[in-house]
N, CA and C atoms as a LAMMPS dump frame, in Angstrom:
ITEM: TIMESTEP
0
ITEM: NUMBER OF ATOMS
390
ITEM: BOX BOUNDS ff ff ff
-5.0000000000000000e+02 5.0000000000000000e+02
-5.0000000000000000e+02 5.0000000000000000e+02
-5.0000000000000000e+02 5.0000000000000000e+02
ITEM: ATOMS id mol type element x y z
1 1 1 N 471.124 -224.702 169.719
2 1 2 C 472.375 -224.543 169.007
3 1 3 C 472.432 -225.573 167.888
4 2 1 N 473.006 -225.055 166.952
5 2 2 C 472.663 -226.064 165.548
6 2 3 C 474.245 -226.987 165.88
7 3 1 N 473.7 -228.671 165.479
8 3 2 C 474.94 -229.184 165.345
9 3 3 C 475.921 -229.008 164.47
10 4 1 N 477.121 -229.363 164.906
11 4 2 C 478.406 -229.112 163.723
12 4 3 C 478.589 -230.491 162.952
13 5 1 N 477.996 -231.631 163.251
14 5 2 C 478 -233.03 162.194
15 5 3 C 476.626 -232.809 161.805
16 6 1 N 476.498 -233.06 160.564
17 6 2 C 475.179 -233.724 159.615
18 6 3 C 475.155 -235.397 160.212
19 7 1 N 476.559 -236.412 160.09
20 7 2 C 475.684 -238.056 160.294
21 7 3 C 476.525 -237.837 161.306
22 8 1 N 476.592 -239.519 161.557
23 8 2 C 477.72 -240.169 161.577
24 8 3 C 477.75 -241.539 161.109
25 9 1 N 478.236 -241.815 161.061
26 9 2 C 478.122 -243.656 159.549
27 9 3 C 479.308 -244.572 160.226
28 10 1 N 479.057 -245.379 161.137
29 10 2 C 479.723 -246.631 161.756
30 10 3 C 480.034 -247.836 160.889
31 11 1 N 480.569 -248.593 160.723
32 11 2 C 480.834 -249.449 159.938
33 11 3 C 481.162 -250.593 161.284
34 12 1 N 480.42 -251.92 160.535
35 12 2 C 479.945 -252.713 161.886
36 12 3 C 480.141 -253.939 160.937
37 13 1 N 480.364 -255.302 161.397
38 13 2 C 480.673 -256.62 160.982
39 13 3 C 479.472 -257.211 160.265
40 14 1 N 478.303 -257.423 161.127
41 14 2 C 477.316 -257.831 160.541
42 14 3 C 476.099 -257.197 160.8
43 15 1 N 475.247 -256.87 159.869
44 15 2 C 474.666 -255.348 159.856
45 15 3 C 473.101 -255.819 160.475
46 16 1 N 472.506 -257.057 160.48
47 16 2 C 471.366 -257.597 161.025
48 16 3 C 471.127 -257.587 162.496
49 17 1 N 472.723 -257.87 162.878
50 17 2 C 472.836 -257.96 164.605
51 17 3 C 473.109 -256.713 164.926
52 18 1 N 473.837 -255.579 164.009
53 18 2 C 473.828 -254.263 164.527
54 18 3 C 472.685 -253.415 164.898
55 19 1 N 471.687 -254.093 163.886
56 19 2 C 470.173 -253.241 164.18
57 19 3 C 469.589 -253.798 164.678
58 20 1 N 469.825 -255.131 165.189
59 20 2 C 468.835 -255.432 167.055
60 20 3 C 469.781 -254.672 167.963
61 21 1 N 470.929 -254.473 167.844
62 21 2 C 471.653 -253.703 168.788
63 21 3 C 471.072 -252.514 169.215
64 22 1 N 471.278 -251.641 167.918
65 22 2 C 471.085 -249.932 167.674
66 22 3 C 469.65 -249.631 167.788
67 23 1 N 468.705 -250.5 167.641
68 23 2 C 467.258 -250.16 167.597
69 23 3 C 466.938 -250.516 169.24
70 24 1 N 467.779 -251.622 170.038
71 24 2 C 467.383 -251.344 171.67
72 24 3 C 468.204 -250.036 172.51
73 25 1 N 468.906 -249.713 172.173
74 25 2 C 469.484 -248.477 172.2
75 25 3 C 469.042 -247.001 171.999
76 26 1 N 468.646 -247.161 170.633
77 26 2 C 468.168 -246.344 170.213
78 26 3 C 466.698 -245.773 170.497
79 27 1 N 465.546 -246.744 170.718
80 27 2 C 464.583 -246.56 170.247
81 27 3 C 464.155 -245.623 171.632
82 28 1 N 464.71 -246.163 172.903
83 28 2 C 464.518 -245.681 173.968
84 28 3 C 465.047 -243.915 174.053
85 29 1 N 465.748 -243.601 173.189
86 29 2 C 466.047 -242.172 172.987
87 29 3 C 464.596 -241.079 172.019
88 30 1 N 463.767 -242.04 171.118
89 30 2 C 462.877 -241.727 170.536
90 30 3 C 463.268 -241.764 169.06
91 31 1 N 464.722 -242.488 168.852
92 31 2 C 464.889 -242.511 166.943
93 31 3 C 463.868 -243.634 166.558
94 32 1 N 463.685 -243.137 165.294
95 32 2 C 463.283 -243.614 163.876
96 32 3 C 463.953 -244.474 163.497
97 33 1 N 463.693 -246.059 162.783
98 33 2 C 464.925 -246.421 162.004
99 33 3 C 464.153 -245.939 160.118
100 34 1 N 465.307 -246.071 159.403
101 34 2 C 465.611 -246.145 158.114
102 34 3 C 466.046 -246.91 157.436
103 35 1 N 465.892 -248.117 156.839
104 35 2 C 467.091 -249.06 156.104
105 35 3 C 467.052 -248.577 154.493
106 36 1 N 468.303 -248.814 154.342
107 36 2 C 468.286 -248.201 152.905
108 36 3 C 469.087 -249.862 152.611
109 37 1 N 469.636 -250.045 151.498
110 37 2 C 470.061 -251.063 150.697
111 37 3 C 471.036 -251.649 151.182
112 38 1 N 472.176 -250.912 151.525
113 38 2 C 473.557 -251.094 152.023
114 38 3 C 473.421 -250.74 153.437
115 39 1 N 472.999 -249.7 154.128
116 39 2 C 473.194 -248.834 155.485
117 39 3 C 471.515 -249.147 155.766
118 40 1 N 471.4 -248.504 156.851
119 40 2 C 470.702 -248.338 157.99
120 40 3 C 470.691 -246.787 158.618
121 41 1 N 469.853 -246.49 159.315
122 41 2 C 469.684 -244.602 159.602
123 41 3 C 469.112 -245.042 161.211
124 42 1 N 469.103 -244.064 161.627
125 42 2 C 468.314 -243.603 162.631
126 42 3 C 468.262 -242.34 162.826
127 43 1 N 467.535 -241.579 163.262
128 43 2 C 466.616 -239.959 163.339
129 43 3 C 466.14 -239.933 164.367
130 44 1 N 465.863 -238.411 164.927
131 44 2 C 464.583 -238.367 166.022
132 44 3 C 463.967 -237.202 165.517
133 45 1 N 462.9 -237.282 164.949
134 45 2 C 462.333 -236.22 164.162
135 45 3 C 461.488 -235.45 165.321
136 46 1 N 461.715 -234.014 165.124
137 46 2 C 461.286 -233.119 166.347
138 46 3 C 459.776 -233.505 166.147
139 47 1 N 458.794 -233.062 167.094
140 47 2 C 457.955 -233.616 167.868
141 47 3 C 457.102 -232.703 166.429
142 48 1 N 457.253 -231.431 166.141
143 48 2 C 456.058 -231.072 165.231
144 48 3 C 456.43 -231.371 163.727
145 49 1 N 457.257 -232.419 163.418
146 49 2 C 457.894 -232.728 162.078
147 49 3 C 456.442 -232.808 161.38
148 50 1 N 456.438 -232.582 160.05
149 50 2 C 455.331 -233.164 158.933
150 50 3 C 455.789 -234.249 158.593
151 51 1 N 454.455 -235.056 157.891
152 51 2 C 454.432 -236.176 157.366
153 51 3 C 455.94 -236.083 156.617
154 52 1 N 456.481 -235.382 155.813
155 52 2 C 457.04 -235.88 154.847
156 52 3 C 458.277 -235.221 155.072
157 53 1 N 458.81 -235.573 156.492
158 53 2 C 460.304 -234.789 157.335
159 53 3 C 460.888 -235.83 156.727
160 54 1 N 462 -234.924 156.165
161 54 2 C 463.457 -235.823 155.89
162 54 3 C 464.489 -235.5 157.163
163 55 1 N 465.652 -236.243 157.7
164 55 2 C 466.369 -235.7 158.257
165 55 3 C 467.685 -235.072 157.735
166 56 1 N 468.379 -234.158 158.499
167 56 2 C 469.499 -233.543 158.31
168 56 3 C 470.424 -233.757 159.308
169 57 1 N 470.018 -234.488 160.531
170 57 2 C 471.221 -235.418 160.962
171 57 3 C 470.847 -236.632 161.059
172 58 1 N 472.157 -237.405 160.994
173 58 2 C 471.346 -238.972 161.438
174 58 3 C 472.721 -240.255 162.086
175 59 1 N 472.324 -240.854 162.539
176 59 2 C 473.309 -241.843 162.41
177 59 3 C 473.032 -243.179 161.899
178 60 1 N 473.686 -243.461 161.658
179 60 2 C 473.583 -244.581 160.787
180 60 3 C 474.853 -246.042 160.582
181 61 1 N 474.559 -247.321 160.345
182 61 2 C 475.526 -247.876 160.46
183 61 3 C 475.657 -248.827 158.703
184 62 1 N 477.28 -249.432 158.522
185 62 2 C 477.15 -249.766 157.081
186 62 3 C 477.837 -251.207 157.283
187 63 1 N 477.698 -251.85 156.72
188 63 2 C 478.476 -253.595 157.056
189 63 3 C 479.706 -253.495 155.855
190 64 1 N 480.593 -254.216 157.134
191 64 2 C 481.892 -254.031 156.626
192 64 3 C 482.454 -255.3 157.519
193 65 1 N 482.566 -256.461 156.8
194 65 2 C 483.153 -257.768 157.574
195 65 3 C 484.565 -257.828 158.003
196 66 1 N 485.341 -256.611 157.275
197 66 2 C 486.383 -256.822 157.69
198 66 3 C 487.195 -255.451 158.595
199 67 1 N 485.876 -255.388 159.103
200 67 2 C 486.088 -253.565 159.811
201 67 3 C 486.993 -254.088 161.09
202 68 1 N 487.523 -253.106 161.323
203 68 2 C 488.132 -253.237 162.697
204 68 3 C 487.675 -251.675 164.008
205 69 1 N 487.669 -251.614 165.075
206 69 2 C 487.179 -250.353 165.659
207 69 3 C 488.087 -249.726 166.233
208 70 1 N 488.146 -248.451 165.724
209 70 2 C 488.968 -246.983 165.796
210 70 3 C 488.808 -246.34 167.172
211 71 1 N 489.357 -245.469 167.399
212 71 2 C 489.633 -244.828 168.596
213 71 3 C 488.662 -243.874 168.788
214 72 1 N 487.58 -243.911 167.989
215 72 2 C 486.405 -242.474 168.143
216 72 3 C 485.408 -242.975 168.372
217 73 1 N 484.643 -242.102 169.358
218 73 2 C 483.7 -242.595 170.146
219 73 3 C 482.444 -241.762 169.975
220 74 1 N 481.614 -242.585 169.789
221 74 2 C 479.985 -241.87 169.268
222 74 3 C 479.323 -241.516 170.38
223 75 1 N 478.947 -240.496 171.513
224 75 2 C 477.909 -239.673 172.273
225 75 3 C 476.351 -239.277 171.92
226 76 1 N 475.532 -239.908 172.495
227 76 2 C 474.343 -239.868 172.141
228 76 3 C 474.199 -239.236 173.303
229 77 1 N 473.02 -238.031 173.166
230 77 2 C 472.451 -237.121 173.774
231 77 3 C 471.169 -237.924 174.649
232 78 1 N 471.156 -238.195 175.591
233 78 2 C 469.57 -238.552 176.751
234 78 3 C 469.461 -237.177 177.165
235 79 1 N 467.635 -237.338 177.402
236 79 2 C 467.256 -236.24 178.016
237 79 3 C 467.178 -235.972 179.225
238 80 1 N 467.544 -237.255 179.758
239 80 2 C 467.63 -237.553 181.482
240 80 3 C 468.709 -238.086 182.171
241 81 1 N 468.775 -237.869 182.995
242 81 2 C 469.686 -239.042 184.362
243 81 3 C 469.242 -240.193 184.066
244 82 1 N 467.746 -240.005 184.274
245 82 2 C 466.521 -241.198 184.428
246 82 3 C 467.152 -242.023 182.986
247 83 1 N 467.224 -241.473 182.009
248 83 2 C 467.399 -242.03 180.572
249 83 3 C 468.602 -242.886 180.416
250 84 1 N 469.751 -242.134 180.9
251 84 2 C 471.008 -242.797 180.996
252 84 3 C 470.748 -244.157 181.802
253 85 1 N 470.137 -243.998 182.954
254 85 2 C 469.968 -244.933 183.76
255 85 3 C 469.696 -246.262 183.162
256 86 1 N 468.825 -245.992 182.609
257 86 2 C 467.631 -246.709 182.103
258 86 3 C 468.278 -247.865 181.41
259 87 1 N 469.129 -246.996 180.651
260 87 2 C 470.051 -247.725 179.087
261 87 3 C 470.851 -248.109 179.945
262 88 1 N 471.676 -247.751 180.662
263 88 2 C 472.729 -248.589 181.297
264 88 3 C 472.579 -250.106 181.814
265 89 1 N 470.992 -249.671 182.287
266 89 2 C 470.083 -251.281 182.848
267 89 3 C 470.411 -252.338 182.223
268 90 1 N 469.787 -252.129 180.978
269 90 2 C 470.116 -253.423 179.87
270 90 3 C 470.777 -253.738 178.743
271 91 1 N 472.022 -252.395 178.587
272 91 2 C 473.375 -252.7 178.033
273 91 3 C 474.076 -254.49 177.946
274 92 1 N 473.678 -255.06 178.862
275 92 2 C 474.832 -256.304 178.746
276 92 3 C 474.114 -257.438 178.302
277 93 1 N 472.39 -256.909 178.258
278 93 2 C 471.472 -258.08 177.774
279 93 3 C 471.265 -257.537 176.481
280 94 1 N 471.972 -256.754 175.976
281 94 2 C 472.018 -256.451 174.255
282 94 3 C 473.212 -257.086 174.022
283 95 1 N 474.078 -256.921 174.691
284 95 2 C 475.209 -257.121 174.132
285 95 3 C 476.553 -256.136 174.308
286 96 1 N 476.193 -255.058 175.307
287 96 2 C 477.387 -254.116 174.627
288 96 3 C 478.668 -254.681 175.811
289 97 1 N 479.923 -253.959 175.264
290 97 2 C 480.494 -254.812 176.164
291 97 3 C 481.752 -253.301 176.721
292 98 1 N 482.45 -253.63 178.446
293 98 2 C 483.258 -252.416 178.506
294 98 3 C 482.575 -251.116 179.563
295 99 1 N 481.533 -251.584 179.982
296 99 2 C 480.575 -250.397 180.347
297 99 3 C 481.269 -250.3 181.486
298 100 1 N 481.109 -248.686 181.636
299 100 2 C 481.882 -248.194 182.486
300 100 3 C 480.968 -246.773 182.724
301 101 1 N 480.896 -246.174 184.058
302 101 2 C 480.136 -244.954 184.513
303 101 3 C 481.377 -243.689 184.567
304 102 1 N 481.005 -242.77 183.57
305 102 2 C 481.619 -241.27 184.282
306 102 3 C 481.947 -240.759 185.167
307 103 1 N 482.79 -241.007 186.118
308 103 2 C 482.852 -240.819 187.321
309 103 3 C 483.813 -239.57 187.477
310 104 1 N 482.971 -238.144 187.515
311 104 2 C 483.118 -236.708 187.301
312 104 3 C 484.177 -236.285 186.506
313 105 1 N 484.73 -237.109 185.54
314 105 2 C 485.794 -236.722 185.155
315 105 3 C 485.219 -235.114 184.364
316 106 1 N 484.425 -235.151 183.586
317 106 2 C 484.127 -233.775 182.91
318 106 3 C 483.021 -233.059 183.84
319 107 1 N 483.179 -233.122 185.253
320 107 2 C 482.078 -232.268 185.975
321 107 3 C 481.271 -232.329 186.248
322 108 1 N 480.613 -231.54 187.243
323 108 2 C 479.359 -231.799 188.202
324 108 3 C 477.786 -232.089 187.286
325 109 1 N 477.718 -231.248 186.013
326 109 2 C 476.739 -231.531 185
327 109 3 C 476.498 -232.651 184.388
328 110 1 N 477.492 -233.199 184.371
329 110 2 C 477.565 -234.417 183.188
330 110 3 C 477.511 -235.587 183.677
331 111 1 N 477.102 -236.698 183.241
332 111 2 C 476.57 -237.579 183.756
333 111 3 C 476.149 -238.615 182.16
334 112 1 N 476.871 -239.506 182.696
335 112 2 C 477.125 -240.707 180.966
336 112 3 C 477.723 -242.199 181.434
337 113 1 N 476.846 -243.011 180.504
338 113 2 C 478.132 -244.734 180.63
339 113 3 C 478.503 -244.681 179.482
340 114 1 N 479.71 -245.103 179.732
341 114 2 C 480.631 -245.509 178.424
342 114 3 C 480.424 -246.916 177.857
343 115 1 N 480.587 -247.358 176.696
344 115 2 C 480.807 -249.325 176.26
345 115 3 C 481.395 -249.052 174.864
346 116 1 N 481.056 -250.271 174.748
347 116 2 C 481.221 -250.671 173.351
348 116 3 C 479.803 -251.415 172.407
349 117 1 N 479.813 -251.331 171.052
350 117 2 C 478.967 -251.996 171.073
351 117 3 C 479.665 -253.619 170.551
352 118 1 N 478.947 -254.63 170.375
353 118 2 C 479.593 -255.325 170.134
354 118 3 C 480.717 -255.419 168.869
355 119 1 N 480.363 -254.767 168.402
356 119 2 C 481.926 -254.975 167.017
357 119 3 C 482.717 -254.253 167.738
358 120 1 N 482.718 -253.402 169.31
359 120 2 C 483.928 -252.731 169.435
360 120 3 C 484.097 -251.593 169.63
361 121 1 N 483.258 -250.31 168.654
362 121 2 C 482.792 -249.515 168.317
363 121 3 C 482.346 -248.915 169.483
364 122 1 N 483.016 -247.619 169.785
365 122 2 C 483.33 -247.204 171.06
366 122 3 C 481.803 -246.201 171.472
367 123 1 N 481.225 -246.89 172.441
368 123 2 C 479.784 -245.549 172.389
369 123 3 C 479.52 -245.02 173.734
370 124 1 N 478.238 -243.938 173.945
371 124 2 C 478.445 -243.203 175.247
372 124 3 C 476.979 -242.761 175.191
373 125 1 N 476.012 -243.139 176.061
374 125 2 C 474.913 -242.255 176.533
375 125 3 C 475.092 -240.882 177.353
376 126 1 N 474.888 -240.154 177.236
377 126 2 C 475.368 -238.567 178.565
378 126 3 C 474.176 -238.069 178.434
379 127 1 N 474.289 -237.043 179.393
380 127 2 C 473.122 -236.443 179.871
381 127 3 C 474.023 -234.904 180.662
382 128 1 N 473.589 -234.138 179.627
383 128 2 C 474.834 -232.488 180.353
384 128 3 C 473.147 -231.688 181.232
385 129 1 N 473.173 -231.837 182.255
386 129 2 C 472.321 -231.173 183.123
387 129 3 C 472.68 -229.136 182.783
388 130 1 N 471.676 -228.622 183.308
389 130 2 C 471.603 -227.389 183.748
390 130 3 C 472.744 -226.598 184.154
């Protein structure tokens, strides 16, 4: 099913500590990073991408010292239980803060921890089973 967002673009305090954040997070999902000038990207380019794949979704974060964090919360897709697990492990030795487990509120399939990352910035590993 094709997604209904192209990014999503976070705006984070200080953008050096966001990408030791987002890259231990991330990398374990299989993204890419990107730095561009101002922002930062991340991708997971499908497995038969060519050399010269651009992406068409991505997320990405932008520094903003005087950001404050909003009520919307970013869901990253794992391919596992195992995956969620995994990340939940060493959430608090990155830094994120707030973590909290799904406990069936959306059903027998689903399966996710909730946090923050450190600026605040509300995030969610899940995993929607079969």
């Amino acid at each position: 099913m094709p997604l209904i967002l192209s990014h999503v673009d976070l705006r984070v305090r200080d953008r050096a500590k966001a990408i030791e954040f987002y890259d231990a997070l991330l990398n374990v999902l299989g993204a890419t990073r990107e730095d561009g000038k101002t922002f930062t990207t991340w991708q997971i380019p499908p497995p038969d991408a060519p050399a010269d794949w651009e992406a068409t979704e991505w997320f990405g974060i932008t520094e903003d010292p005087a950001m404050t964090p909003g009520p919307v919360r970013v869901a990253f897709d794992a391919p596992s239980r195992g995956t969620v697990d995994a990340i939940a492990t060493y959430l608090p030795a990155i830094g994120a803060r707030n973590i909290e487990w799904d406990e069936g509120i959306y059903g027998g399939r689903y399966y996710a921890v909730f946090f923050d990352d450190p600026d605040g910035n509300k995030l969610e590993v899940c995993y929607i089973g079969a």
